[in-house]
Structures are given as structure tokens and as C-alpha cells.
C-alpha positions as CSV (number, residue, x, y, z in Angstrom):
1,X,-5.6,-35.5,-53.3
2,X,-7.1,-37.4,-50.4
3,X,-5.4,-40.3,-48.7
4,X,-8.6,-42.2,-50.0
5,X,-7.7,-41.5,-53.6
6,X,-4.3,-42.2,-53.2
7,X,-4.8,-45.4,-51.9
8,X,-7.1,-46.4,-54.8
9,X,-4.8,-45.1,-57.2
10,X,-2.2,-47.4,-55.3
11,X,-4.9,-50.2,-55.7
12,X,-5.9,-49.8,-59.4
13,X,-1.6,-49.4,-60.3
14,X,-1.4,-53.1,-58.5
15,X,-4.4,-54.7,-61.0
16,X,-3.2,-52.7,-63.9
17,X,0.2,-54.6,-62.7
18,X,-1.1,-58.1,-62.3
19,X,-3.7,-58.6,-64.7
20,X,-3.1,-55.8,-67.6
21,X,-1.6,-58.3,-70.0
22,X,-4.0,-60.8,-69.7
23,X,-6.8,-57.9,-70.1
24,X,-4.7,-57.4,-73.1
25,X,-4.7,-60.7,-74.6
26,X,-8.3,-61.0,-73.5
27,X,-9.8,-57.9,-75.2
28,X,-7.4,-58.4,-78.8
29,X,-8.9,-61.9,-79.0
30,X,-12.2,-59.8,-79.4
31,X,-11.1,-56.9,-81.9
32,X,-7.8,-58.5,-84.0
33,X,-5.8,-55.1,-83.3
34,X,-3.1,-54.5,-80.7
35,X,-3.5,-51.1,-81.0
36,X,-7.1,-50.6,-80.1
37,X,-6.9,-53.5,-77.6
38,X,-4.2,-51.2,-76.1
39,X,-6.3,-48.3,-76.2
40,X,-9.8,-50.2,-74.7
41,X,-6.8,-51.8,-71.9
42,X,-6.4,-48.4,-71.0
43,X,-9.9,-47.4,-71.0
44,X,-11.0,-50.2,-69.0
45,X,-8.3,-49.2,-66.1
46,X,-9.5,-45.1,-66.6
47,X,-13.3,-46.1,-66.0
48,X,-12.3,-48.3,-62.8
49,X,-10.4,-45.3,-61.4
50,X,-12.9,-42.5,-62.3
51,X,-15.7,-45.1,-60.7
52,X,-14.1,-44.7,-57.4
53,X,-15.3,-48.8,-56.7
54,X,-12.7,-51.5,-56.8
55,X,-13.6,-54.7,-57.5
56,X,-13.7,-57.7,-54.5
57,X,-10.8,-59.7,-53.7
58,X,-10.9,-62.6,-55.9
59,X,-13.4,-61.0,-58.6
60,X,-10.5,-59.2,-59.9
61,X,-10.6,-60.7,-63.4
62,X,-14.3,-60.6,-63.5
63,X,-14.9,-57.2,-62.9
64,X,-12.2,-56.3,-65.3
65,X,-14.3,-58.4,-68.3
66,X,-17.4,-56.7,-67.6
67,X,-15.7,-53.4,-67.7
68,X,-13.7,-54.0,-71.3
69,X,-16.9,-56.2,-72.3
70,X,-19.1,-53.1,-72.3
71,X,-16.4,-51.0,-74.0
72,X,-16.3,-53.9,-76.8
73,X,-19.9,-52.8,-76.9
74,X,-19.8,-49.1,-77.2
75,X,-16.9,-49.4,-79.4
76,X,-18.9,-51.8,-82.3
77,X,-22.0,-49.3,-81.6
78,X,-19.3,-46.2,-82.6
79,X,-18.3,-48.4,-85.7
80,X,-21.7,-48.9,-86.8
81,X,-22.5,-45.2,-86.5
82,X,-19.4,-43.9,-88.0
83,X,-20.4,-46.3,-91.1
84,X,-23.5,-45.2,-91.2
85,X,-22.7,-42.1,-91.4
86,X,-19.9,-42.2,-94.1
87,X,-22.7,-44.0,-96.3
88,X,-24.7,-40.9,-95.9
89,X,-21.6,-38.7,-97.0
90,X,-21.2,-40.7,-99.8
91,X,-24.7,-40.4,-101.1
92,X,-24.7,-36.8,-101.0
93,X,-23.6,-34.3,-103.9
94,X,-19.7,-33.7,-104.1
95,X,-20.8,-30.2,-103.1
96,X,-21.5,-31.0,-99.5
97,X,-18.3,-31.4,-98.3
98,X,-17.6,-32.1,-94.5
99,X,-14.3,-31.5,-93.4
100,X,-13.2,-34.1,-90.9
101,X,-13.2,-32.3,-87.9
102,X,-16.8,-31.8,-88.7
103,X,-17.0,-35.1,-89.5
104,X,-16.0,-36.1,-85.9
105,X,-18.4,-34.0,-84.5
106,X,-20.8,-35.5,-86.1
107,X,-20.2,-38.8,-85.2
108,X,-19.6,-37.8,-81.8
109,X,-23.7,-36.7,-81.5
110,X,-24.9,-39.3,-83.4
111,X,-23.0,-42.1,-81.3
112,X,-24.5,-39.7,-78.2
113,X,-27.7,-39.6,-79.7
114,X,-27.3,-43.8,-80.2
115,X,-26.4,-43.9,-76.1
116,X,-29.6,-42.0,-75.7
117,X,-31.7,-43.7,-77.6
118,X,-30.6,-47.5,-76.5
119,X,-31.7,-46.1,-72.8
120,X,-35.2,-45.6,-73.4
121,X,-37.9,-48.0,-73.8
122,X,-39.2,-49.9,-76.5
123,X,-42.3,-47.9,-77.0
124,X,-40.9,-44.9,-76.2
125,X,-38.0,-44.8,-78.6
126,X,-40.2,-46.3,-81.7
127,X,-42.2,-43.2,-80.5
128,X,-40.2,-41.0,-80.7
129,X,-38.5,-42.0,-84.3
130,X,-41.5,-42.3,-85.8
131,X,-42.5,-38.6,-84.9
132,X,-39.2,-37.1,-85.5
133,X,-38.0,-39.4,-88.1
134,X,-41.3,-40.1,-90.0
135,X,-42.9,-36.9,-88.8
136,X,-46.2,-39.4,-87.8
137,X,-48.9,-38.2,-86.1
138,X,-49.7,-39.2,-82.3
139,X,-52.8,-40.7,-84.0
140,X,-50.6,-42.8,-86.5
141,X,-48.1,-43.7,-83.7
142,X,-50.6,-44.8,-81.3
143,X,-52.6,-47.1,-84.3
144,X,-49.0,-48.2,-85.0
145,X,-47.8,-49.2,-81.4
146,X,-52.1,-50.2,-80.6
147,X,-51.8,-48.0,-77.8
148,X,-54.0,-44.5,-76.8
149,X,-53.0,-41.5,-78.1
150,X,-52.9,-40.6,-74.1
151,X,-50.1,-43.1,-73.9
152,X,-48.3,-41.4,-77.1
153,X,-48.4,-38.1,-75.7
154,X,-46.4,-39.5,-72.1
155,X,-43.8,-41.7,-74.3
156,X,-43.0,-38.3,-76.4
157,X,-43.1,-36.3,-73.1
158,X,-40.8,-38.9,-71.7
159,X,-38.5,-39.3,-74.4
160,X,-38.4,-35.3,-75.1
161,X,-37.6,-34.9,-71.3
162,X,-34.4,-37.8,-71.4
163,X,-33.3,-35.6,-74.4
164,X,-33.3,-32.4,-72.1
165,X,-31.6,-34.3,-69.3
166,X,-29.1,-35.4,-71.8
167,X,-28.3,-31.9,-72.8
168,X,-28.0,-30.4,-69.5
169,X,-25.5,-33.2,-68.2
170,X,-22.9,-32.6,-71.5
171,X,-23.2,-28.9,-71.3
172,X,-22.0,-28.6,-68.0
């Protein structure tokens, strides 16, 4: 470990010191359970050290928000997809059954798949879904977005090629 790291692990231990309990308080206001405020309280203090960037003196408390704001965020996104998902289960014949590491799994892509999907743009994204999803033609897609089947073809090509970028950052 470099002195570098050592002194901002020595830096994040004196935040997580003077304003942990008031991150606490802050982030259980949000979500009604000490136990997962605890768990996004530690989050929030994992993603400042893996960031490597401290926050200005004085923006302490600010830097902190935006931090456990955005893991609010993900955390109602992962919700909403898990529930999703279990609504799906639950339509299907008693034959399918998942077991729950499966399960997991599962939810794990699809809140990944979520991630990658929120990042692209508008036109891009309704794109792709409606040539995966509704198995449209670029013809259809580009009469439903009034745009040129020229512009379809690049949105796809983009969207396919943040999909491959996707896959080649998790699999290393």
C-alpha cells in the first residue's frame, strides 16, 4: 500500500468518524430501515474510498449526500426490478421453478441490463426495445421514432456496441 493510500484511508476513517451518524440519520429518513440505511452508510464510505477523490474541506456533507443520494437511486431501481421480476415468476406455471440463487442471478442482469439501458439515449434505447422486445422492423422503428431508417441502423449499431462494452468490462 502506498503512503498515498494510506493517507486517504486515514482521511475517509476521520469522515466516516465525524459525519457517519448523521449520514445515518440522513439516509434512514429516506428508506424507514436501520438495517439497510446501515448497509447504503457503508456503501457510501466503500465508493468514496475505491474513488480515490475526497471531497473539499467544507463540502464534506455534501459530497457525502450525493454519494448515498445516488445509491437511494440504484437501490429503488434494484427494487423495482426484483418486483418485476417476481411478478413474472409468479405468472409462470408451477413447473418453472427458479431456485433462489438463480433467482439472484437473475436479478443481478436485469438490474445490469436496467444500468445499461438508463445510459443510452432516448432514441436509442426505444430503438433498441422495440427491435429486441417487439422484434419491429428498422422500417417500423424509424416510422415510429419519424426518423430514417439510416438513423435506425446507427442507434441499433450504437446501442448493440454499449452492450459489447458492457460485456467486456464485467468479464474481466
Amino acid at each position: 500500500m502506498t503512503a498515498a493510500d494510506q493517507t486517504n484511508m486515514k482521511q475517509v476513517g476521520q469522515l466516516y468518524q465525524q459525519h457517519q451518524s448523521w449520514l445515518s440519520v440522513f439516509i434512514q429518513r429516506r428508506l424507514g430501515c436501520p438495517y439497510t440505511s446501515a448497509d447504503l452508510v457503508h456503501d457510501t464510505y466503500l465508493r468514496l474510498l475505491s474513488s480515490g477523490r475526497l471531497p473539499e474541506p467544507g463540502e464534506s456533507r455534501r459530497y457525502l449526500t450525493h454519494i448515498a443520494k445516488g445509491l437511494v437511486i440504484d437501490l429503488y431501481r434494484r427494487r423495482r426490478v426484483e418486483a418485476a421480476y417476481l411478478e413474472y415468476l409468479q405468472q409462470q406455471p408451477q413447473e418453472v421453478g427458479v431456485s433462489p440463487e438463480e433467482r439472484m442471478q437473475m436479478i443481478e442482469a436485469l438490474t445490469e441490463v436496467d444500468r445499461l439501458l438508463r445510459h443510452l439515449p432516448d432514441k436509442v434505447r426505444q430503438a433498441l426495445l422495440m427491435r429486441q422486445i417487439e422484434n419491429m422492423s428498422y422500417k417500423q422503428i424509424a416510422a415510429a421514432l419519424d426518423v430514417s431508417v439510416s438513423s435506425v441502423e446507427k442507434y441499433i449499431a450504437k446501442a448493440l456496441q454499449a452492450c459489447l462494452l458492457a460485456t467486456m468490462e464485467t468479464s474481466f
